[in-house]
ChimeraX commands (.cxc) that place a marker at each C-alpha (Angstrom):
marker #1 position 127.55,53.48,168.83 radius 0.5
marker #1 position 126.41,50.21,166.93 radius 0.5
marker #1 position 122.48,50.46,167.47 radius 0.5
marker #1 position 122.19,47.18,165.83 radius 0.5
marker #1 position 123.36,45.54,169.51 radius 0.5
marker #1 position 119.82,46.37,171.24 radius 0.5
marker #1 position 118.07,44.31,168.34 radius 0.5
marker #1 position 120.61,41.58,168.24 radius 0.5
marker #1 position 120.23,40.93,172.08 radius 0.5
marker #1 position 116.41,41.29,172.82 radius 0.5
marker #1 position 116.05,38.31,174.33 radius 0.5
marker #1 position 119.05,38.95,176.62 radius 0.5
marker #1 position 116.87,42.28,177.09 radius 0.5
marker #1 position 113.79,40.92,177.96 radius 0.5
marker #1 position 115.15,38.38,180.14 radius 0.5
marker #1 position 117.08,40.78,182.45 radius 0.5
marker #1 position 114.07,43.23,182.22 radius 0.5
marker #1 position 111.74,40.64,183.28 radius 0.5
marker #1 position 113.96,39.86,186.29 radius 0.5
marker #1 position 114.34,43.62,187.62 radius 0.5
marker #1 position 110.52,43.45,187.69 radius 0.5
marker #1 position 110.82,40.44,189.81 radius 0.5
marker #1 position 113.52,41.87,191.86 radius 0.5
marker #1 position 111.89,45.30,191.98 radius 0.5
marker #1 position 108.00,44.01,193.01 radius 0.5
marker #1 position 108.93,40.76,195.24 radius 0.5
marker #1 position 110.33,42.58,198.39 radius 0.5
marker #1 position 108.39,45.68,197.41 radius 0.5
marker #1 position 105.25,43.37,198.56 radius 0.5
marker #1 position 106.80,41.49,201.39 radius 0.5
marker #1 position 108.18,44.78,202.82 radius 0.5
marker #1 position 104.56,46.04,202.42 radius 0.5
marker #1 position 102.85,43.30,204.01 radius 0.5
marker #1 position 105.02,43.30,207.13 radius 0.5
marker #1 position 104.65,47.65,207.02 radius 0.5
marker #1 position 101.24,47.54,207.65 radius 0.5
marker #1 position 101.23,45.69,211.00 radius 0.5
marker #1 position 104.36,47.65,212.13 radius 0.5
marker #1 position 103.04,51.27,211.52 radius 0.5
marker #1 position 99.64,50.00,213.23 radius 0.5
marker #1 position 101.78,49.03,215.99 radius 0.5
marker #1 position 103.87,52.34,216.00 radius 0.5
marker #1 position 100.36,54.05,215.71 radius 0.5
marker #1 position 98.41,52.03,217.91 radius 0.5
marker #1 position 100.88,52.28,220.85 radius 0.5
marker #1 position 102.52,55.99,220.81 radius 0.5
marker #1 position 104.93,54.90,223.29 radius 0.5
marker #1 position 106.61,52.32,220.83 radius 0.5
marker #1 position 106.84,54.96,218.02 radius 0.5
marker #1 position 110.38,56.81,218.04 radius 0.5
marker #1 position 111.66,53.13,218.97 radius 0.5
marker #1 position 109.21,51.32,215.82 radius 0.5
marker #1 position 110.17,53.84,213.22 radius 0.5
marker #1 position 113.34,55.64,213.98 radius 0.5
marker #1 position 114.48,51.63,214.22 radius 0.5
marker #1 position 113.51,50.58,210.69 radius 0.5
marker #1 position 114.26,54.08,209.31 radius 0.5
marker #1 position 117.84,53.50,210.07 radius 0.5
marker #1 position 118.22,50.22,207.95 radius 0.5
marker #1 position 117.68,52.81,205.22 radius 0.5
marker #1 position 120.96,54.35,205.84 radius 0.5
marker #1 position 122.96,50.87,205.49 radius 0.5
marker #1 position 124.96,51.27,201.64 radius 0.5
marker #1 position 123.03,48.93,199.42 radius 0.5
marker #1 position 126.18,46.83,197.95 radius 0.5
marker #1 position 127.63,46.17,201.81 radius 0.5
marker #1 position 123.92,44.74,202.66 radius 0.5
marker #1 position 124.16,42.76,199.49 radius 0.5
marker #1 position 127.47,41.11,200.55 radius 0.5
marker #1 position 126.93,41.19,203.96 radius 0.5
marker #1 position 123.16,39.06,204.07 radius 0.5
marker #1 position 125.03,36.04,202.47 radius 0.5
marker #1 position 127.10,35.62,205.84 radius 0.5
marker #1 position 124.02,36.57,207.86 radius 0.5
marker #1 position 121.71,34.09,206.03 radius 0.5
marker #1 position 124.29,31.37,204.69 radius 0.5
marker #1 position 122.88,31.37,201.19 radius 0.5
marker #1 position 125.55,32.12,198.53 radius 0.5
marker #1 position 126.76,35.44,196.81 radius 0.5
marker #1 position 124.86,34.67,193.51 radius 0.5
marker #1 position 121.69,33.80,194.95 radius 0.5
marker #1 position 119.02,36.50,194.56 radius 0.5
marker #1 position 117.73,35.61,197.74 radius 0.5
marker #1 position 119.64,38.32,199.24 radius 0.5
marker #1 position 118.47,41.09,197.03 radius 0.5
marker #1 position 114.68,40.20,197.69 radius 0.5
marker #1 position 115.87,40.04,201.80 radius 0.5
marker #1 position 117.82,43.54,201.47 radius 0.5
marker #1 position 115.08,45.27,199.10 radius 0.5
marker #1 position 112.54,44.05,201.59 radius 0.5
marker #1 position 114.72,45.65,204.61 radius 0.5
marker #1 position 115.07,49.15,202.13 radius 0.5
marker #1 position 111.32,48.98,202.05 radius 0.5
marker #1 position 109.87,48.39,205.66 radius 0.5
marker #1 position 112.35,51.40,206.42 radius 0.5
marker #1 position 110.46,53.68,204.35 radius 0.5
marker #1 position 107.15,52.41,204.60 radius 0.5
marker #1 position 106.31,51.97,208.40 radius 0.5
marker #1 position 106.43,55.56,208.84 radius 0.5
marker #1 position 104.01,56.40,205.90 radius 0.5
marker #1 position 101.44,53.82,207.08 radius 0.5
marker #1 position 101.91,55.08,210.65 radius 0.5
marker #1 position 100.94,58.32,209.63 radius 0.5
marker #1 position 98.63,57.74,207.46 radius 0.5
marker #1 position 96.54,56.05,210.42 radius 0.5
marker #1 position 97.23,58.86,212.35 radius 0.5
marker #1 position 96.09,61.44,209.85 radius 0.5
marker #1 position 92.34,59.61,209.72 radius 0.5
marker #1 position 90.25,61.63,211.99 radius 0.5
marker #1 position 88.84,60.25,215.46 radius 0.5
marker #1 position 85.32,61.25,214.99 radius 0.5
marker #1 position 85.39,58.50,212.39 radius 0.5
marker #1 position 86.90,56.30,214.23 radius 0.5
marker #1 position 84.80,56.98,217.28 radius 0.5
marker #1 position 81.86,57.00,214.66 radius 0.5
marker #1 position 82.72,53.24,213.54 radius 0.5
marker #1 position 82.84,51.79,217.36 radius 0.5
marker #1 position 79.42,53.57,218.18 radius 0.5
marker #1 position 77.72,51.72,215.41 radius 0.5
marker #1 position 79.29,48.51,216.68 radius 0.5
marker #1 position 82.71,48.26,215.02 radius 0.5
marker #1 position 85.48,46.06,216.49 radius 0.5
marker #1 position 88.94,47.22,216.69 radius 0.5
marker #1 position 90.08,45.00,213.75 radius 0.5
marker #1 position 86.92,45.80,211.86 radius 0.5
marker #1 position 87.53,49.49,212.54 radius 0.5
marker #1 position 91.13,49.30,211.43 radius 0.5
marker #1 position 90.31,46.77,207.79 radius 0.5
marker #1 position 87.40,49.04,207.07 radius 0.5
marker #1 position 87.80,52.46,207.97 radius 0.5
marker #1 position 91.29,53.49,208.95 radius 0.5
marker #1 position 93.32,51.29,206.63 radius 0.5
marker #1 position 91.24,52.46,203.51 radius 0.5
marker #1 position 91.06,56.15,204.29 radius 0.5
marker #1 position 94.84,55.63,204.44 radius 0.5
marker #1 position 95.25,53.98,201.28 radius 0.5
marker #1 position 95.73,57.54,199.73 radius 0.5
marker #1 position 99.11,58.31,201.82 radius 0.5
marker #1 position 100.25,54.09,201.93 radius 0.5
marker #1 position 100.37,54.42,198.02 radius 0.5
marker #1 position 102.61,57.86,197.85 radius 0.5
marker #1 position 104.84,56.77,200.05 radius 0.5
marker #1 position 104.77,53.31,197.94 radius 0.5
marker #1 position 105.37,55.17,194.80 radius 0.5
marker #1 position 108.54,56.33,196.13 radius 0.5
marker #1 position 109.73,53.06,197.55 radius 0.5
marker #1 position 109.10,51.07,194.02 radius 0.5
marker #1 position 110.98,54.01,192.18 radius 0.5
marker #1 position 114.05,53.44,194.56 radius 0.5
marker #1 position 113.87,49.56,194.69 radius 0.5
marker #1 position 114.07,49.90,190.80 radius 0.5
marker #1 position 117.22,51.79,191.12 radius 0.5
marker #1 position 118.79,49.90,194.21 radius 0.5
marker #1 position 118.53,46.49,191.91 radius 0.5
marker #1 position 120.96,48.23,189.49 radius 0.5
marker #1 position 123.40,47.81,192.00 radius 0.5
marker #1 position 123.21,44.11,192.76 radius 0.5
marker #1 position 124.80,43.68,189.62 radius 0.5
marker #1 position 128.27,44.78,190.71 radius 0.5
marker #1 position 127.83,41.19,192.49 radius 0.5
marker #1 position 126.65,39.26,189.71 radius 0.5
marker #1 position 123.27,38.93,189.92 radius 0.5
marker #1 position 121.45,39.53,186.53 radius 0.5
marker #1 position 119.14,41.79,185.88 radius 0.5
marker #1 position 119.06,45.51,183.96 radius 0.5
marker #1 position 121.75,46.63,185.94 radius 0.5
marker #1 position 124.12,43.93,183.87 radius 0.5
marker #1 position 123.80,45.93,180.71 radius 0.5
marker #1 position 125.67,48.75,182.95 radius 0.5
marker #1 position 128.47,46.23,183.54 radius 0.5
marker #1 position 128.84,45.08,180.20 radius 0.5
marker #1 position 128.59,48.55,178.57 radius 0.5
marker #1 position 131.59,49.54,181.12 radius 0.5
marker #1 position 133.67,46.24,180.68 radius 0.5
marker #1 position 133.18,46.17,176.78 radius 0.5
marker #1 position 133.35,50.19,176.38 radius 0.5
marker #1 position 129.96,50.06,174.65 radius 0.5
marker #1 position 127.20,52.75,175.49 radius 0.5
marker #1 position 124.39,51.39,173.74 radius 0.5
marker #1 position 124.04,48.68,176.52 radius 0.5
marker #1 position 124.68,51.06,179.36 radius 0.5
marker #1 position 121.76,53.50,177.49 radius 0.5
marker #1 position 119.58,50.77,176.64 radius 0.5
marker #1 position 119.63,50.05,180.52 radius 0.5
marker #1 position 119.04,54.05,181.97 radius 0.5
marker #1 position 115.69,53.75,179.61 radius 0.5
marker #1 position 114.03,50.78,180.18 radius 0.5
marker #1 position 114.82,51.41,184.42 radius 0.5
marker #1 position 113.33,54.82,183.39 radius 0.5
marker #1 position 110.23,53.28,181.52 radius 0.5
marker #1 position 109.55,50.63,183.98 radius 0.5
marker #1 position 109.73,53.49,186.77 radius 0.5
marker #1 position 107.05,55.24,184.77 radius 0.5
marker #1 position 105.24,52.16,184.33 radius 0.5
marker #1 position 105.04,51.16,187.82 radius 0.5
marker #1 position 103.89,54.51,189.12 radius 0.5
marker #1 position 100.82,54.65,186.61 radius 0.5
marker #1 position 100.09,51.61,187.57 radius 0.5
marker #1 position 99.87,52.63,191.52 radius 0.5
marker #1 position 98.26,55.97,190.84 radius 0.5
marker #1 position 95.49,53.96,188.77 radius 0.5
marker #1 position 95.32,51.30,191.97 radius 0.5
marker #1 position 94.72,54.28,194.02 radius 0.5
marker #1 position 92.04,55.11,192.21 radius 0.5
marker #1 position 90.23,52.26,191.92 radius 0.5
marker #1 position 90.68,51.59,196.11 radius 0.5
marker #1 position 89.52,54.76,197.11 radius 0.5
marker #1 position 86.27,55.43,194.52 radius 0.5
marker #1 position 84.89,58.23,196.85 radius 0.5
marker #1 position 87.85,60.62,196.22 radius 0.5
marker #1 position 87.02,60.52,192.08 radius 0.5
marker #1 position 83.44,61.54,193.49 radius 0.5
marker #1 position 84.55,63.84,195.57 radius 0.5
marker #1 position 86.99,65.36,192.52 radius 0.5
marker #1 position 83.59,65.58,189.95 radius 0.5
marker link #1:1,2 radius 0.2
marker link #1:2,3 radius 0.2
marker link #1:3,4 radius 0.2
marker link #1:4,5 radius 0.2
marker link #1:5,6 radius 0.2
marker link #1:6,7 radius 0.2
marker link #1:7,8 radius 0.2
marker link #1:8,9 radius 0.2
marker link #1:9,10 radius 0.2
marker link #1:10,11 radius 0.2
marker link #1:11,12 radius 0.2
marker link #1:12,13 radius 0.2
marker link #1:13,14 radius 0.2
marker link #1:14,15 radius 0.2
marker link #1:15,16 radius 0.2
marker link #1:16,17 radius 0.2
marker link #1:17,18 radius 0.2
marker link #1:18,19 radius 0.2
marker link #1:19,20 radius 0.2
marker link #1:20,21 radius 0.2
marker link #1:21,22 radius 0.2
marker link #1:22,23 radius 0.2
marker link #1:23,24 radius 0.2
marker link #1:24,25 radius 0.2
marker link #1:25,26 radius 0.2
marker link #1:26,27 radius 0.2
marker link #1:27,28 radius 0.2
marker link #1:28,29 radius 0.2
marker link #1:29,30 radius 0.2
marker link #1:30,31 radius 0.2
marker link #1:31,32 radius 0.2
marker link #1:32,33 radius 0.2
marker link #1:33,34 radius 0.2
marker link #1:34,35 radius 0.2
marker link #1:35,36 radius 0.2
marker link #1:36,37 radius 0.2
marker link #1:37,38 radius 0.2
marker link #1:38,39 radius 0.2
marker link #1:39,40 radius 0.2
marker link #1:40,41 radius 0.2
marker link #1:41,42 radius 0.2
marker link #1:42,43 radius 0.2
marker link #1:43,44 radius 0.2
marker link #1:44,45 radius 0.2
marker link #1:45,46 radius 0.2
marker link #1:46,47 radius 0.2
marker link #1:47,48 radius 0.2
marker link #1:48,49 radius 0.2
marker link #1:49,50 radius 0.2
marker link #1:50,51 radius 0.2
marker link #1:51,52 radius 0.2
marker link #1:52,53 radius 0.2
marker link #1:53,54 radius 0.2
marker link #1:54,55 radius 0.2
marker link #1:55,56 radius 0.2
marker link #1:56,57 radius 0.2
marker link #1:57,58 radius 0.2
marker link #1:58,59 radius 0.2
marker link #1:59,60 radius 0.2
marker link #1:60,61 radius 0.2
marker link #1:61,62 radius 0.2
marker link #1:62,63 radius 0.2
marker link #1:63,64 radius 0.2
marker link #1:64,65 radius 0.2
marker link #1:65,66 radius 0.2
marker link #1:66,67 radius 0.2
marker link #1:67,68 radius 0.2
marker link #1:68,69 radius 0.2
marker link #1:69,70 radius 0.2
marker link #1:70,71 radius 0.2
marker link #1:71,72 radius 0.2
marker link #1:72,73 radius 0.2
marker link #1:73,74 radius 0.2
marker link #1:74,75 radius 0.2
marker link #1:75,76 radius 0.2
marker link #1:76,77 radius 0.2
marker link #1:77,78 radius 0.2
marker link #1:78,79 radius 0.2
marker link #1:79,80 radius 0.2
marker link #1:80,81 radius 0.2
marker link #1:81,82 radius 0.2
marker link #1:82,83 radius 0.2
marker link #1:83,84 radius 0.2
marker link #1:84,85 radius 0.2
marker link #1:85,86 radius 0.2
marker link #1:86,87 radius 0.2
marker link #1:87,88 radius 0.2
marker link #1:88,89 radius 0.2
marker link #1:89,90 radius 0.2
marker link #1:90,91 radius 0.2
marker link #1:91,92 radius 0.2
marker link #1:92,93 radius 0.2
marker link #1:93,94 radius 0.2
marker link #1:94,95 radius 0.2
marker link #1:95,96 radius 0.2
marker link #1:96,97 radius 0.2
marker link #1:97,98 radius 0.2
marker link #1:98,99 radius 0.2
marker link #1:99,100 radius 0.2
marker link #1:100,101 radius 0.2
marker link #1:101,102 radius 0.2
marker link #1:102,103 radius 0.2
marker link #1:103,104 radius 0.2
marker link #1:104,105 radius 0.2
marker link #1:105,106 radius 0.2
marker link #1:106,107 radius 0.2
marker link #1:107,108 radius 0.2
marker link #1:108,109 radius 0.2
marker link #1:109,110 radius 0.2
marker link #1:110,111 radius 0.2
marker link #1:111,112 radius 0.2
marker link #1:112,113 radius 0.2
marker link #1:113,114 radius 0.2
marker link #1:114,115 radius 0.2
marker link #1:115,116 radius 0.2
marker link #1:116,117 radius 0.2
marker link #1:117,118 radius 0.2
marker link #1:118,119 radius 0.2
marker link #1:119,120 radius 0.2
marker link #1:120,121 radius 0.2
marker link #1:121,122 radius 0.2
marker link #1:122,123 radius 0.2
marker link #1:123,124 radius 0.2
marker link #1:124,125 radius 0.2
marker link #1:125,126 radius 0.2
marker link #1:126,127 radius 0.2
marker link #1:127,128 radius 0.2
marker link #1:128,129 radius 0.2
marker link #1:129,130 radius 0.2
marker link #1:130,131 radius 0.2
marker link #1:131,132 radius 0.2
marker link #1:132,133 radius 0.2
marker link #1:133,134 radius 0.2
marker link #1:134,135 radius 0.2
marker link #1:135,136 radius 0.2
marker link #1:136,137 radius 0.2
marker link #1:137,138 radius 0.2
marker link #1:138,139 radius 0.2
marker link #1:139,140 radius 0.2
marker link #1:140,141 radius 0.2
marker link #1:141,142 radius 0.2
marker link #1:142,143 radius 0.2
marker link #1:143,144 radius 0.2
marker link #1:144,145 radius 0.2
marker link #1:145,146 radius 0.2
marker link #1:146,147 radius 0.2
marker link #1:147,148 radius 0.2
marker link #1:148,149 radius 0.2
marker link #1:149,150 radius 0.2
marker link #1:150,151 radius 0.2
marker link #1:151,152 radius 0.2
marker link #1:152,153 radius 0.2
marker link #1:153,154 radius 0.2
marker link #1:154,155 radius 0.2
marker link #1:155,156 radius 0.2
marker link #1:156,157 radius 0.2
marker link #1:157,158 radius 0.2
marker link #1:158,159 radius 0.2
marker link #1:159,160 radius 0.2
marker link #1:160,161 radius 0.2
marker link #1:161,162 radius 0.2
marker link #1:162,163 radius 0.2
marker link #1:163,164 radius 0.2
marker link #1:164,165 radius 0.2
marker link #1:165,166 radius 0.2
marker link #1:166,167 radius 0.2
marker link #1:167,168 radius 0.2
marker link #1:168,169 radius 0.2
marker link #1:169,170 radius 0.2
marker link #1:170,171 radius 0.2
marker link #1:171,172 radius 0.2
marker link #1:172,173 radius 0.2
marker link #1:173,174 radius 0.2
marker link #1:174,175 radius 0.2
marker link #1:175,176 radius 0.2
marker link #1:176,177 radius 0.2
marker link #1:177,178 radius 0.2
marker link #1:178,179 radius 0.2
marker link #1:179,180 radius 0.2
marker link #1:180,181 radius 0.2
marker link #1:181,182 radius 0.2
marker link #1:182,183 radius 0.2
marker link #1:183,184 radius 0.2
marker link #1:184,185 radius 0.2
marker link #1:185,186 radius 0.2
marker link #1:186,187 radius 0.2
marker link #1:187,188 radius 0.2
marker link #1:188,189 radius 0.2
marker link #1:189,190 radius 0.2
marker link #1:190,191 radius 0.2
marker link #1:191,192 radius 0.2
marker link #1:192,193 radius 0.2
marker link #1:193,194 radius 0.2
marker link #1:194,195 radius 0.2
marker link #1:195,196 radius 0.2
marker link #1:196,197 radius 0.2
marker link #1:197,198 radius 0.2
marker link #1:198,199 radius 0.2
marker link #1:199,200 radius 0.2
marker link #1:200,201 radius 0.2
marker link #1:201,202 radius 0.2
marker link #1:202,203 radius 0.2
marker link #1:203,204 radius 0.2
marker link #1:204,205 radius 0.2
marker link #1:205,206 radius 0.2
marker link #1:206,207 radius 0.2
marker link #1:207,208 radius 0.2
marker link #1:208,209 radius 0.2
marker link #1:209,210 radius 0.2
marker link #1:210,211 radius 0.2
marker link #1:211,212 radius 0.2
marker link #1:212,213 radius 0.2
marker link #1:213,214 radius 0.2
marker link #1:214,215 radius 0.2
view
């Protein structure tokens, strides 16, 4: 193995590193944005649950490289363009998120809720102050596990071309180096790691009354 390869490409490194991260957090937020109405909806209206979540659950099963070559007909952009790995991560990510938020509404307890409207609480005021924070605790496990996969589902997009850590798995196979293909395993590892600190700490700091509660 010629170890002198990771310090002679850094900047090949760093780009493609810096463009999983973009890959990885872009759809991770879209998908997130448009969970949070769609579980509400699942949650809100019990009759459009099985329908709401088994619905977006099943994108899930859909093989990450045919989505990858099948939005480009869908959409009309081009193979290349990373446009269709934000649109597919964003698809992998509503799957697995609308149940968790769903849920997590339904796990808040009613006397609070009932508690809220008796003090003069709207719906929407009820759901932005009171059941979407008391949530937060099960929206961010569930997100955890969604920004762990997404890091490993961009690997793949590389198979078509698109650049990002998952390239030094291509070259290492097409040049029959392992340094490249290693190099690639830990920083995906690392930025996995990385990530998920970062969440657990944003937990913390959304829901201060559960470090009370733990002192």
């Amino acid at each position: 193995m010629r170890l002198d390869w990771i310090a002679n490409n850094l900047d090949q490194i760093l780009e493609l590193t810096l463009a999983h991260l973009w890959l990885t957090l872009l759809p991770t937020a879209i998908g997130l944005l448009l969970s949070v109405p769609l579980g509400y909806l699942a949650f809100n209206h019990r009759r459009s649950y099985p329908y709401i979540v088994g619905g977006t659950s099943l994108f899930y099963t859909i093989p990450s490289l045919a989505l990858f070559i099948l939005l480009p007909k869908l959409m009309g952009t081009k193979i290349l363009d990373p446009l269709n790995v934000v649109v597919a991560l964003v698809i992998y990510t509503v799957a697995l998120l609308v149940r968790v938020v769903a849920d997590g509404l339904d796990a808040v307890s009613p006397d609070v809720v009932k508690a809220a409207q008796g003090v003069g609480y709207t719906r929407s005021q009820t759901f932005f102050k009171i059941q979407l924070p008391i949530s937060v605790p099960a929206i961010l496990s569930g997100l955890r596990v969604v920004v762990v996969s997404n890091i490993s589902i961009v690997t793949m997009a590389a198979v078509i071309g698109i650049a990002q850590l998952g390239s030094l798995f291509t070259l290492g196979f097409s040049r029959r180096l392992f340094v490249p293909i290693i190099a690639g395993l830990v920083i995906c590892l690392l930025l996995a790691l990385l990530l998920d600190r970062l969440l657990v700490l944003v937990g913390r700091i959304m829901t201060p009354w559960s470090r009370r509660g733990a002192l």
